[in-house]
PDB file of N, CA, C and O in Angstrom:
ATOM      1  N   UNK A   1     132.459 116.328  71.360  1.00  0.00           N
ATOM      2  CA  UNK A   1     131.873 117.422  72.086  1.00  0.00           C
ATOM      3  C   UNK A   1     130.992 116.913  73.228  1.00  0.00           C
ATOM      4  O   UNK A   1     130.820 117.445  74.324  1.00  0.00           O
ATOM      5  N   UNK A   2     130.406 115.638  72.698  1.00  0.00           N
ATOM      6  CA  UNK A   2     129.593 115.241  74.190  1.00  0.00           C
ATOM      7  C   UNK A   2     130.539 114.985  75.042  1.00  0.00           C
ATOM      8  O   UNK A   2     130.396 115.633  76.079  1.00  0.00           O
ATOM      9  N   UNK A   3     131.764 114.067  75.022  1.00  0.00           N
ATOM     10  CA  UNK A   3     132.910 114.227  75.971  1.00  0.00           C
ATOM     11  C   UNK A   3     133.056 115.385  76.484  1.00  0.00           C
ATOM     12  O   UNK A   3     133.379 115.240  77.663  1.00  0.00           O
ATOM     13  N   UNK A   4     133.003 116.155  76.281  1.00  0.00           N
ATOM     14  CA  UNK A   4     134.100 117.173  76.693  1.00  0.00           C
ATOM     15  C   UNK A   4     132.799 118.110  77.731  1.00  0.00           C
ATOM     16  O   UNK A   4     132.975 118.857  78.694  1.00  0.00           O
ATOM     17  N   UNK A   5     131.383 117.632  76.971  1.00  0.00           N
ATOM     18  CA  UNK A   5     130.317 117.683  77.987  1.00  0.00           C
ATOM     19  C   UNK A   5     129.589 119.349  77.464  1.00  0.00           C
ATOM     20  O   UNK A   5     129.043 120.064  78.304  1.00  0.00           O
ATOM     21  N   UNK A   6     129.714 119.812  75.826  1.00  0.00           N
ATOM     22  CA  UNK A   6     129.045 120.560  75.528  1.00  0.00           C
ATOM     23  C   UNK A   6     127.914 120.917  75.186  1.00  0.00           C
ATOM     24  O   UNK A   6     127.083 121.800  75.399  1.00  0.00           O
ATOM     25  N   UNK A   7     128.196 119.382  74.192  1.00  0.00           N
ATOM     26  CA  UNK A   7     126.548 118.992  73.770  1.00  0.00           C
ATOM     27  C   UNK A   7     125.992 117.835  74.221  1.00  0.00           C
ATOM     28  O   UNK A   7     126.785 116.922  74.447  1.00  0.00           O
ATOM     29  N   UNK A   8     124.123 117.514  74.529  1.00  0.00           N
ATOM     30  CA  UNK A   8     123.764 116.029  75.191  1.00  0.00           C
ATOM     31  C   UNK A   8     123.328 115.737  73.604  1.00  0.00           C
ATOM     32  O   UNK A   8     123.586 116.547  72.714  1.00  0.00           O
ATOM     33  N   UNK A   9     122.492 114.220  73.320  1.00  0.00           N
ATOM     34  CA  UNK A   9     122.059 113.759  73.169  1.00  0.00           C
ATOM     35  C   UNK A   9     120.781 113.851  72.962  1.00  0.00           C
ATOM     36  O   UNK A   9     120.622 112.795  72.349  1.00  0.00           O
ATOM     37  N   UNK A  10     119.392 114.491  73.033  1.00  0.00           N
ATOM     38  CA  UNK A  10     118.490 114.373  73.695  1.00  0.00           C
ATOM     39  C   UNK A  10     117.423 113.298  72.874  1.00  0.00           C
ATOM     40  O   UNK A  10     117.710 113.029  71.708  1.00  0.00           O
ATOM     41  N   UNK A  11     116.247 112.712  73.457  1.00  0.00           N
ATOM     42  CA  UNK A  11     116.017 111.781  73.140  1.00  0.00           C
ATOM     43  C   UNK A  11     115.317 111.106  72.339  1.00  0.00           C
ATOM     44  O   UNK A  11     114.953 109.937  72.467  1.00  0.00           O
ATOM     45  N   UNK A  12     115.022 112.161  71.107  1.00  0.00           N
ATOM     46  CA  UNK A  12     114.982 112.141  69.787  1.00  0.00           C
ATOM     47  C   UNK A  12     116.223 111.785  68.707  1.00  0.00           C
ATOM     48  O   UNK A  12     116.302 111.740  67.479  1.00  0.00           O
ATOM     49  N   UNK A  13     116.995 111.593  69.640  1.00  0.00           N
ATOM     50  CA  UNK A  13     118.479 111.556  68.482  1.00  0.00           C
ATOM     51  C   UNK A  13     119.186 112.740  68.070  1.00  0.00           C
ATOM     52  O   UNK A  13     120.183 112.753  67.349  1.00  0.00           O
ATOM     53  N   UNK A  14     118.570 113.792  68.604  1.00  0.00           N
ATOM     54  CA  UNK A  14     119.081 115.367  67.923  1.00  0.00           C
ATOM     55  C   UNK A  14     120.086 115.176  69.003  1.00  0.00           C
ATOM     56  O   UNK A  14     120.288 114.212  69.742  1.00  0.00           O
ATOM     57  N   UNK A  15     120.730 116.471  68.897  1.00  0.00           N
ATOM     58  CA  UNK A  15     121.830 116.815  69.895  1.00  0.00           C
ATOM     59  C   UNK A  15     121.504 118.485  70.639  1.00  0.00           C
ATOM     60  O   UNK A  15     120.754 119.116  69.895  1.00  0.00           O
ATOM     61  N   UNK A  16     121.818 119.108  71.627  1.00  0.00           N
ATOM     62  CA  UNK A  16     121.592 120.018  72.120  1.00  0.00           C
ATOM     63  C   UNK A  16     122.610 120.699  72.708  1.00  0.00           C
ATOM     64  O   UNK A  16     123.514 119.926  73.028  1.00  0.00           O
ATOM     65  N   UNK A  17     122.866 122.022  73.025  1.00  0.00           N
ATOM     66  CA  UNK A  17     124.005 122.616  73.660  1.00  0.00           C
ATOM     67  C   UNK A  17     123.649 122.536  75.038  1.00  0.00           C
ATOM     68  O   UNK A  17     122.460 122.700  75.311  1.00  0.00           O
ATOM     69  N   UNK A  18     124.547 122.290  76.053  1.00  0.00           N
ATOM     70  CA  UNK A  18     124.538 122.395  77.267  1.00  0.00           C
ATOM     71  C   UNK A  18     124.802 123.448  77.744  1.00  0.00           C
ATOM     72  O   UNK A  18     125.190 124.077  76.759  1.00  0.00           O
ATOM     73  N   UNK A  19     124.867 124.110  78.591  1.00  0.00           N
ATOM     74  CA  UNK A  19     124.931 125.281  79.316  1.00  0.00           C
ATOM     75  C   UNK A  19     126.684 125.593  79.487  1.00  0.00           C
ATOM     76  O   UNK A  19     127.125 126.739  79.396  1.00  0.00           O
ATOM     77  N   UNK A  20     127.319 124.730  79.671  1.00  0.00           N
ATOM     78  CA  UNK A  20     128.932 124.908  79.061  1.00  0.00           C
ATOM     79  C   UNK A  20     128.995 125.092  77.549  1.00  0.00           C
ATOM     80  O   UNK A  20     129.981 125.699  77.131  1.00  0.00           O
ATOM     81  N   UNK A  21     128.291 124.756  76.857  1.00  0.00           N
ATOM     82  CA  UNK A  21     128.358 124.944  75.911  1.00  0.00           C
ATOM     83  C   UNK A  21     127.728 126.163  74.914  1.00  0.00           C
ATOM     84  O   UNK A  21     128.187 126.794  73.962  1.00  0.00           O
ATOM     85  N   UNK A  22     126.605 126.162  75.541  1.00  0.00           N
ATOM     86  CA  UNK A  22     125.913 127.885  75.296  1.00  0.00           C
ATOM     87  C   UNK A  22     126.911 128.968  75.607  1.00  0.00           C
ATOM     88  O   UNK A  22     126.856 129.971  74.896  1.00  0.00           O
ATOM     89  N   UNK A  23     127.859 128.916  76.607  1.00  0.00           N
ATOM     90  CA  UNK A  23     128.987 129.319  77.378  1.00  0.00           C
ATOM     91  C   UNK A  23     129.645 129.771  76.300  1.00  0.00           C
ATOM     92  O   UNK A  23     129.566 130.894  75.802  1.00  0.00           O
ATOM     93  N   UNK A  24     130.318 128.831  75.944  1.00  0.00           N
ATOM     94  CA  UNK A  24     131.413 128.025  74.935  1.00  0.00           C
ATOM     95  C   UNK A  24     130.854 129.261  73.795  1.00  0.00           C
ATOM     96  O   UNK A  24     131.392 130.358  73.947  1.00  0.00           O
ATOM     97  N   UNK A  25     130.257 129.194  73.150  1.00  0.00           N
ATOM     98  CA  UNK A  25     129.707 129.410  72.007  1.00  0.00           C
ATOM     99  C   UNK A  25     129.497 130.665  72.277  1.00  0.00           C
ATOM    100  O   UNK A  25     130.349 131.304  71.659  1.00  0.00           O
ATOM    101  N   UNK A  26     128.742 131.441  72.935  1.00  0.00           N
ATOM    102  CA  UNK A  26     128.842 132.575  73.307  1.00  0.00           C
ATOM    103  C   UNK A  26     130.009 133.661  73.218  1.00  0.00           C
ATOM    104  O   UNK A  26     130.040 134.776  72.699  1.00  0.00           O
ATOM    105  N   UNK A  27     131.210 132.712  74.109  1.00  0.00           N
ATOM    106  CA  UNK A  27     132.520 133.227  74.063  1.00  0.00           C
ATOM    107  C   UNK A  27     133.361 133.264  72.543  1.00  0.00           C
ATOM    108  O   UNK A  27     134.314 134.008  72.309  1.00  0.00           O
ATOM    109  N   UNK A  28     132.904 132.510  71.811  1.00  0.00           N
ATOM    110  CA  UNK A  28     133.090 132.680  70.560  1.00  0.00           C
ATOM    111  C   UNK A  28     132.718 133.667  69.062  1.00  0.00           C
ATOM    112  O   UNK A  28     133.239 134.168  68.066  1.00  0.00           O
ATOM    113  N   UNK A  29     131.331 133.476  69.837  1.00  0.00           N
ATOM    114  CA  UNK A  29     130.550 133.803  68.709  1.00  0.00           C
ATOM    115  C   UNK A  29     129.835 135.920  69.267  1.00  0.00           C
ATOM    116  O   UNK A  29     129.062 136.740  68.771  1.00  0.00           O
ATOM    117  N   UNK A  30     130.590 135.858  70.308  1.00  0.00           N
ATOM    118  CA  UNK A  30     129.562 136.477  70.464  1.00  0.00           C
ATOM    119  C   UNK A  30     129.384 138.187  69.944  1.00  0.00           C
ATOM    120  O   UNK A  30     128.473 138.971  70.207  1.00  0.00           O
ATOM    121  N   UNK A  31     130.614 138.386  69.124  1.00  0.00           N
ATOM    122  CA  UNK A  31     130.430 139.589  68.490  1.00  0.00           C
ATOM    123  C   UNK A  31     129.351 139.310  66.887  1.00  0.00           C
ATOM    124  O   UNK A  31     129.375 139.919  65.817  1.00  0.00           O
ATOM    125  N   UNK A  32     128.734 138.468  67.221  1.00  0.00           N
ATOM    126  CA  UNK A  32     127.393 137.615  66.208  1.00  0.00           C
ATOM    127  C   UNK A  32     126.242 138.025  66.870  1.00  0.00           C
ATOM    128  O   UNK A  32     125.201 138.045  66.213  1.00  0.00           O
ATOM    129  N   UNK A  33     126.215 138.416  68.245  1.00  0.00           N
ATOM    130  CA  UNK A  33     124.984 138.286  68.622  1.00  0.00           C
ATOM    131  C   UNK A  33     124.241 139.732  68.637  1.00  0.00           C
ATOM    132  O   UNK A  33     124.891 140.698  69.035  1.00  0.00           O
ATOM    133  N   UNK A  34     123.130 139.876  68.287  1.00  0.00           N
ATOM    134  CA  UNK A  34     122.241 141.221  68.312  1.00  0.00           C
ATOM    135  C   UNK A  34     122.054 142.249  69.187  1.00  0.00           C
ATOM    136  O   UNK A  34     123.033 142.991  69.271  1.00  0.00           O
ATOM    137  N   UNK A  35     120.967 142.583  69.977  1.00  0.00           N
ATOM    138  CA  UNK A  35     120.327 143.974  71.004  1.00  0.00           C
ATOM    139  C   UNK A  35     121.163 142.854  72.435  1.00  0.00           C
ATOM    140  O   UNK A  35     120.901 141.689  72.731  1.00  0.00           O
ATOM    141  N   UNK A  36     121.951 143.588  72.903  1.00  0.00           N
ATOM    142  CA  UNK A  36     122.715 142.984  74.435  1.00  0.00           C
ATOM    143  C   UNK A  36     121.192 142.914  75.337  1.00  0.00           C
ATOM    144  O   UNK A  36     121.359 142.627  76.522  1.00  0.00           O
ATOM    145  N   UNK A  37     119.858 143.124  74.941  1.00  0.00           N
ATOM    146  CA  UNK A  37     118.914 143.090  76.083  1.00  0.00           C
ATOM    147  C   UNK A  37     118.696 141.580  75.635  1.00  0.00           C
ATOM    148  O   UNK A  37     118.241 140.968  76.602  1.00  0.00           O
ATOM    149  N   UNK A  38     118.859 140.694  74.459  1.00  0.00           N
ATOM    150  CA  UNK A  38     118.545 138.873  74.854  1.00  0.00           C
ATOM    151  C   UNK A  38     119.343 138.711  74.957  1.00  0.00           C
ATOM    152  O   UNK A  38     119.768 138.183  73.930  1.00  0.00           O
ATOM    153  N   UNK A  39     120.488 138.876  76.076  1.00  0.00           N
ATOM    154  CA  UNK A  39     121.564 138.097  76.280  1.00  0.00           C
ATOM    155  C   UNK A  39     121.175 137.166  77.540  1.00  0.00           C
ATOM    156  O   UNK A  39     120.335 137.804  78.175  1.00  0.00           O
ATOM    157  N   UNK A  40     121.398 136.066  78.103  1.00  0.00           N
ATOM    158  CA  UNK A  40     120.680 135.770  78.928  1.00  0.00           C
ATOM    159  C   UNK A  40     121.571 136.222  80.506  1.00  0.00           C
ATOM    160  O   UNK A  40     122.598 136.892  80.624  1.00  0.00           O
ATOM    161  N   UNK A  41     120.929 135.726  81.315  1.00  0.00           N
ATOM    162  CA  UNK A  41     121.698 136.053  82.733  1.00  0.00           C
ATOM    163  C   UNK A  41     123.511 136.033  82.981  1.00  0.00           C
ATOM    164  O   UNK A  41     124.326 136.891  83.322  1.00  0.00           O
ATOM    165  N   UNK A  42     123.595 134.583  82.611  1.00  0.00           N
ATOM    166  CA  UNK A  42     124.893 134.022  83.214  1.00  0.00           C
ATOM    167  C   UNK A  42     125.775 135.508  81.589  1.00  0.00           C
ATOM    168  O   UNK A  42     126.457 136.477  81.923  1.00  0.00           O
ATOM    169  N   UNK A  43     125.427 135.166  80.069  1.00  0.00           N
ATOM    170  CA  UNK A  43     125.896 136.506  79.566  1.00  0.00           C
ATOM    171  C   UNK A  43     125.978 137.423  80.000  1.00  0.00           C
ATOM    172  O   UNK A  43     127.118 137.593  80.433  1.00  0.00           O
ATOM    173  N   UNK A  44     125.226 138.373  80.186  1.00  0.00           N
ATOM    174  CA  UNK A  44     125.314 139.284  81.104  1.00  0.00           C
ATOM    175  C   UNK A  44     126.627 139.623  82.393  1.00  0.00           C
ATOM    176  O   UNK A  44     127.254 140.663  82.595  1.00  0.00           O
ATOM    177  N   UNK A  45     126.694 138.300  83.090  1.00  0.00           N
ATOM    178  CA  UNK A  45     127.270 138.027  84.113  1.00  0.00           C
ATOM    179  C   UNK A  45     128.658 138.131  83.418  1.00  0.00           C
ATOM    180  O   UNK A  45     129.375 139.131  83.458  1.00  0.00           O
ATOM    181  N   UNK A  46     128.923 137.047  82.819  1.00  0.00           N
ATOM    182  CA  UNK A  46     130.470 136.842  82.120  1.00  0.00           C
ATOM    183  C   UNK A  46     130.921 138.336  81.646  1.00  0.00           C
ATOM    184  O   UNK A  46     132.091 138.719  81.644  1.00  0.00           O
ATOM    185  N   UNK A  47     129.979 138.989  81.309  1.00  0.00           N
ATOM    186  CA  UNK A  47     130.253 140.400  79.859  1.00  0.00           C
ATOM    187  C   UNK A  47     131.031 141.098  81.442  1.00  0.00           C
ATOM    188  O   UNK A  47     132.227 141.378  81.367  1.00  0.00           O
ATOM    189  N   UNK A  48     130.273 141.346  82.838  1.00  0.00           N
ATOM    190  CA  UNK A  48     130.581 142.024  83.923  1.00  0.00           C
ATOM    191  C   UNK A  48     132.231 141.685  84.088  1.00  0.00           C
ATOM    192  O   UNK A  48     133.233 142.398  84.122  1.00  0.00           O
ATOM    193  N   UNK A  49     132.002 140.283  84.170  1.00  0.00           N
ATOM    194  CA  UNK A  49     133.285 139.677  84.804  1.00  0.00           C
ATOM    195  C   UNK A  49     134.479 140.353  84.127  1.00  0.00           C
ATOM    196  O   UNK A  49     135.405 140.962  84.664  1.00  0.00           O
ATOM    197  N   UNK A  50     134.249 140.105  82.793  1.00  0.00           N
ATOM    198  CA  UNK A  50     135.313 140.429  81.415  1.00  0.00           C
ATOM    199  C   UNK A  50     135.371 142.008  81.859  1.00  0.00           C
ATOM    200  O   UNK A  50     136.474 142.520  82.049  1.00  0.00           O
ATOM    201  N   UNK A  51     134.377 142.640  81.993  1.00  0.00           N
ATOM    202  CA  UNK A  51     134.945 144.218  82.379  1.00  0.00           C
ATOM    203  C   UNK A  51     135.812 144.105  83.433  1.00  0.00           C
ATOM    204  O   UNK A  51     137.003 144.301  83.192  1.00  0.00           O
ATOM    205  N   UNK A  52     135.421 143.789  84.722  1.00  0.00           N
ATOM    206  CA  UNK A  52     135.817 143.856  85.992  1.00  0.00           C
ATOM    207  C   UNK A  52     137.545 143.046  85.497  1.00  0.00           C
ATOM    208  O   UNK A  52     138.432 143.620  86.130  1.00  0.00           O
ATOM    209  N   UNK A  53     137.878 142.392  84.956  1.00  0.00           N
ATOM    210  CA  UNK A  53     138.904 141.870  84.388  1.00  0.00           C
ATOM    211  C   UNK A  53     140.047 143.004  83.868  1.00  0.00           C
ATOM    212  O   UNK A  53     141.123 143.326  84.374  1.00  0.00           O
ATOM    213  N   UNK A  54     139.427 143.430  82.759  1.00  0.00           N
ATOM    214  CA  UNK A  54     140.152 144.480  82.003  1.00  0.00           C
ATOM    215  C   UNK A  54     139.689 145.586  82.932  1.00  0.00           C
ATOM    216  O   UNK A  54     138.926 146.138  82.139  1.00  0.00           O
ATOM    217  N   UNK A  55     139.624 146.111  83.736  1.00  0.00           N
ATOM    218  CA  UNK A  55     139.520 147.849  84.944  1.00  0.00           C
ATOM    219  C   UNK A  55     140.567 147.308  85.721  1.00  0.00           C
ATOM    220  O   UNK A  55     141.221 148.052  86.450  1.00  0.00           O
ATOM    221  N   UNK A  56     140.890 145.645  85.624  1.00  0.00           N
ATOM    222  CA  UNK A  56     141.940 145.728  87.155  1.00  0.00           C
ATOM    223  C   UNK A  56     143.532 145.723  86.519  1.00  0.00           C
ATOM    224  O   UNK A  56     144.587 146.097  87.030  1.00  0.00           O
ATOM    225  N   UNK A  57     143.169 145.003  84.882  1.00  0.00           N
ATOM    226  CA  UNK A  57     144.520 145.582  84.064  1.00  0.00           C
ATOM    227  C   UNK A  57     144.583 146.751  83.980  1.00  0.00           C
ATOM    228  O   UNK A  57     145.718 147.203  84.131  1.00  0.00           O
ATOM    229  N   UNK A  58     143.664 147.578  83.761  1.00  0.00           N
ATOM    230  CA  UNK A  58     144.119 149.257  83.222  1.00  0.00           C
ATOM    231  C   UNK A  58     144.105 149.943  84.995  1.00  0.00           C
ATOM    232  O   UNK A  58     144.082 151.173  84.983  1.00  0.00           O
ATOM    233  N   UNK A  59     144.112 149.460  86.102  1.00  0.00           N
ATOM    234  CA  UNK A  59     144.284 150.178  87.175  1.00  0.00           C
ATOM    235  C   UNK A  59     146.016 149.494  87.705  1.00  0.00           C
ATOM    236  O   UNK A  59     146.325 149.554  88.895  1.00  0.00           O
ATOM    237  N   UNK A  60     146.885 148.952  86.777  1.00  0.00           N
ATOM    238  CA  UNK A  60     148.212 148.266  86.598  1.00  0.00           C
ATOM    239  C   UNK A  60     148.704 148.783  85.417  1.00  0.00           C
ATOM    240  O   UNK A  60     149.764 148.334  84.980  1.00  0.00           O
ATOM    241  N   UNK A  61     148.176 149.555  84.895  1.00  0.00           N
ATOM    242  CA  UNK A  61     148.909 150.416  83.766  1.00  0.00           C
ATOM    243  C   UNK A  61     149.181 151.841  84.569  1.00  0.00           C
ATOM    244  O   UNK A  61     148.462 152.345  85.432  1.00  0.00           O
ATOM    245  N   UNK A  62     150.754 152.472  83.892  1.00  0.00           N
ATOM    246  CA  UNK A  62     150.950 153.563  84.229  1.00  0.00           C
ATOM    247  C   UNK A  62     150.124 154.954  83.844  1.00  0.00           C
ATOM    248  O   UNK A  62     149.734 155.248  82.714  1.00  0.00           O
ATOM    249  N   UNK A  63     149.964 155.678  84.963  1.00  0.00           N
ATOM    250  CA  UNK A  63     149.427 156.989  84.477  1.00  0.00           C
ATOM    251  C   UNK A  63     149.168 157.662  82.945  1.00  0.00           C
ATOM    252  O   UNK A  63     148.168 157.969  82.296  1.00  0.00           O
ATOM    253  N   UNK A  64     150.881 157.730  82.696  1.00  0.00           N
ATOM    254  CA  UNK A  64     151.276 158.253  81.922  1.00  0.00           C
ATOM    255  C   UNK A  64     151.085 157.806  80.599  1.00  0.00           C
ATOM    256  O   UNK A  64     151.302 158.638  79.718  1.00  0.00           O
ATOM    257  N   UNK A  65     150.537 156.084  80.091  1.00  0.00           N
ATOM    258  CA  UNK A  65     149.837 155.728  79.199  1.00  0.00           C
ATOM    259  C   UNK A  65     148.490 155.638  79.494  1.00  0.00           C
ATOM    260  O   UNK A  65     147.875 155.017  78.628  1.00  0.00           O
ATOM    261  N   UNK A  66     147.930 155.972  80.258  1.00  0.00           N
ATOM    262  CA  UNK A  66     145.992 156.284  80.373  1.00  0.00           C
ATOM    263  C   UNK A  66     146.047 157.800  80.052  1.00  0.00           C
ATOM    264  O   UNK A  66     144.959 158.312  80.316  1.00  0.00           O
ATOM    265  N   UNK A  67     146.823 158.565  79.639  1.00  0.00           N
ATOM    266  CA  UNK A  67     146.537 160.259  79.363  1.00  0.00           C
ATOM    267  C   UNK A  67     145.332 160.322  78.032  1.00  0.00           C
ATOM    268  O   UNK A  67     144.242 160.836  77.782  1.00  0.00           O
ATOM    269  N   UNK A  68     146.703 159.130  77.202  1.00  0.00           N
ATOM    270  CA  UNK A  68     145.992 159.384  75.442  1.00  0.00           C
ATOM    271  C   UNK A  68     144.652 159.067  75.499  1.00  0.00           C
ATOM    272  O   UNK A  68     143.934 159.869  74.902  1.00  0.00           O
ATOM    273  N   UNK A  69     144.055 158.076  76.075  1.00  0.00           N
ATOM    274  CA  UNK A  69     143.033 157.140  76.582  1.00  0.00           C
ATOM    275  C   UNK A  69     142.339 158.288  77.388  1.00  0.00           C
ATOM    276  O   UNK A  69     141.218 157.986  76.978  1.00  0.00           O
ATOM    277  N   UNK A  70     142.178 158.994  77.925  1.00  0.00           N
ATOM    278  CA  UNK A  70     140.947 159.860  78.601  1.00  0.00           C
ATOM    279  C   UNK A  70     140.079 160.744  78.500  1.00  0.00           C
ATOM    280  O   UNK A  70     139.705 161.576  79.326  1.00  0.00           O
ATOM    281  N   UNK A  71     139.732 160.534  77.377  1.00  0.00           N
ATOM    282  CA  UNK A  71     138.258 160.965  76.419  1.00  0.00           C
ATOM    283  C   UNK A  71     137.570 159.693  76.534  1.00  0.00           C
ATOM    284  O   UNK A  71     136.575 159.646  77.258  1.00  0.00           O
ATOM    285  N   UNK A  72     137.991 158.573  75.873  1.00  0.00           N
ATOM    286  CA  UNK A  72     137.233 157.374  76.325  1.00  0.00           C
ATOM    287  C   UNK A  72     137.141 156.838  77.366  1.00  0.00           C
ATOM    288  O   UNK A  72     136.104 156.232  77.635  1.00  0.00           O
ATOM    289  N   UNK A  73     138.187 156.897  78.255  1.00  0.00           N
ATOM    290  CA  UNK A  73     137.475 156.818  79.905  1.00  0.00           C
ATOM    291  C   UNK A  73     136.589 156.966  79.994  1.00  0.00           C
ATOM    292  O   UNK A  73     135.705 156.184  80.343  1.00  0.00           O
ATOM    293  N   UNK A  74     136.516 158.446  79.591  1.00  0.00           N
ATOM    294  CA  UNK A  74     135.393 159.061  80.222  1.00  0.00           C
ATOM    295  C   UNK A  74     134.087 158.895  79.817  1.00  0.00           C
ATOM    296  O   UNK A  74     133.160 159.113  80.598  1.00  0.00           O
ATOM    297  N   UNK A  75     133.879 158.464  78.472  1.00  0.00           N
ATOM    298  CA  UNK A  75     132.637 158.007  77.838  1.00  0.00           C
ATOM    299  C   UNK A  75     131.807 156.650  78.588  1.00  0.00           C
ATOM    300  O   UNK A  75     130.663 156.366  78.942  1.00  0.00           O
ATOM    301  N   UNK A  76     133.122 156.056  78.578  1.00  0.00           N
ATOM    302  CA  UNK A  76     132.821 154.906  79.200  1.00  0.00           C
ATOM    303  C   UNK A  76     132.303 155.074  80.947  1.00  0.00           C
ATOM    304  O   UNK A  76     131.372 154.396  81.381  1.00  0.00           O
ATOM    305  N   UNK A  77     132.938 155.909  81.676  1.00  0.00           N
ATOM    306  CA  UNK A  77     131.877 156.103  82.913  1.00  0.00           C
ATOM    307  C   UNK A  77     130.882 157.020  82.488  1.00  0.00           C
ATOM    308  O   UNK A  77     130.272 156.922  83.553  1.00  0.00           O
ATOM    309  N   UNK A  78     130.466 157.509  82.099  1.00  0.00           N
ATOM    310  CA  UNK A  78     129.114 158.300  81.572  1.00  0.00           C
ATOM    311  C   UNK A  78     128.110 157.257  80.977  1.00  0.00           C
ATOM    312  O   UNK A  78     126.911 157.513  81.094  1.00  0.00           O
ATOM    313  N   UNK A  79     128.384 156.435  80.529  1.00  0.00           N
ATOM    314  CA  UNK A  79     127.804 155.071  79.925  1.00  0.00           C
ATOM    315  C   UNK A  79     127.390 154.178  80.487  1.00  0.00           C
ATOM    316  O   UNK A  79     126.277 153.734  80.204  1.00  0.00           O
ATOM    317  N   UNK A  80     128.415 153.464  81.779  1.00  0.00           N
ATOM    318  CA  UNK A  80     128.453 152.576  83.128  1.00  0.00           C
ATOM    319  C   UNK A  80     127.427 153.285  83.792  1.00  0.00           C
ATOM    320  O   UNK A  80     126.499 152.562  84.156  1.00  0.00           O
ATOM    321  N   UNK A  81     127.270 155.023  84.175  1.00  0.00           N
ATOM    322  CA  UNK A  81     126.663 156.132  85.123  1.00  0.00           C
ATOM    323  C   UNK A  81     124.949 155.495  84.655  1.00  0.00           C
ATOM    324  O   UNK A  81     124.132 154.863  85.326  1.00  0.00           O
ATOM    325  N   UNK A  82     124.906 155.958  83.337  1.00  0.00           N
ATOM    326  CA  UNK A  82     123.595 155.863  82.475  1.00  0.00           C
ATOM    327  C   UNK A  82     123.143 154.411  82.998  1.00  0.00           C
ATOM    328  O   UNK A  82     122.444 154.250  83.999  1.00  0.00           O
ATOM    329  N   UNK A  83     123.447 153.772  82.497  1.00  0.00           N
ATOM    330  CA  UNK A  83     123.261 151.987  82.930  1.00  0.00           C
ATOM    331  C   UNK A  83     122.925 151.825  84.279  1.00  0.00           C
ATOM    332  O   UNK A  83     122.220 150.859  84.569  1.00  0.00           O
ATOM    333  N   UNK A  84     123.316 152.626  85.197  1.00  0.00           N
ATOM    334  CA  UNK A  84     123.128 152.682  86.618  1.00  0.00           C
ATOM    335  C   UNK A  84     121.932 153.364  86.859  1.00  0.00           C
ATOM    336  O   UNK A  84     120.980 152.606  87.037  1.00  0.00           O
ATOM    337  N   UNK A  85     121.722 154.369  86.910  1.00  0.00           N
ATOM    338  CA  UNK A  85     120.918 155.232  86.298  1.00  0.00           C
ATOM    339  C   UNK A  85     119.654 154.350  86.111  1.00  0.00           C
ATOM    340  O   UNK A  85     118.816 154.179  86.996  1.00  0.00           O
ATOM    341  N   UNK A  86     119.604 153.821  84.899  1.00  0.00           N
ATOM    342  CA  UNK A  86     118.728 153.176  84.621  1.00  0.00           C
ATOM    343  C   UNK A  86     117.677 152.252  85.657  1.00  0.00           C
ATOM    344  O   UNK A  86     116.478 152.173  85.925  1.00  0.00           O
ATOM    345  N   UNK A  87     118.956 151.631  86.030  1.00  0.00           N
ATOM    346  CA  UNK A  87     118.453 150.554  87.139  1.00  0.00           C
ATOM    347  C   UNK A  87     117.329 150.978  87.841  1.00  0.00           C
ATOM    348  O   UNK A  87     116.263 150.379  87.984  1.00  0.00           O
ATOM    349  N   UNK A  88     117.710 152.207  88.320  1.00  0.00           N
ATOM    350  CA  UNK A  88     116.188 152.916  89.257  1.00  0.00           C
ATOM    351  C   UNK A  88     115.214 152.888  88.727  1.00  0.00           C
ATOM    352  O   UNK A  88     114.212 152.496  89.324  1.00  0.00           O
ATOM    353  N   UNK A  89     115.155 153.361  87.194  1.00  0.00           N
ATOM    354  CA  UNK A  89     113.943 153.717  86.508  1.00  0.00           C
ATOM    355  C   UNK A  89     112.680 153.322  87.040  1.00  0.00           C
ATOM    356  O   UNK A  89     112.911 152.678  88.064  1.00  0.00           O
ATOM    357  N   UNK A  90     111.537 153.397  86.845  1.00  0.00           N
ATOM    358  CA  UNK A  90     110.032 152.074  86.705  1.00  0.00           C
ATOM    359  C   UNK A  90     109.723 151.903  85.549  1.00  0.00           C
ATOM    360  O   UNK A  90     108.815 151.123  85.262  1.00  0.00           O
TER     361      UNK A  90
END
């Protein structure tokens, strides 16, 4: 794993996750992890990406299989809306 450059060394003899590797682990683990508010930045970021990923598959799916699917669409922009929403708050 230090090869591959996940974990260092540090200089106690322990070992530590690297930031590819917090990565790493994240992407694994991460239906493990608790309240999405300690997720850290670059999480956050990836979770975006992974949406923005899957909206550009389901905007390559036909109409006619997004019908059954549009109750949860729709939750889901009411949800994205809220989250936005938020942003303004103080």
């Amino acid at each position: 794993m230090v090869d591959e450059n996940l974990v260092k060394k540090i200089e106690d003899g322990r070992y530590e996750l690297t930031k590819k590797g917090q990565e790493k682990s994240y992407k694994i683990f991460r239906h493990l992890h608790g309240n999405p508010s300690n997720l850290d930045i670059s999480a956050i970021e990836n979770t975006l990406k992974e949406m923005d990923s899957n909206i550009a598959h389901l905007e390559n799916v036909k109409k006619e299989k997004l019908f059954t699917h549009e109750e949860l669409i729709e939750n889901l922009i009411i949800r994205l809306k809220l989250i936005k929403e938020s942003l303004n708050e103080e």
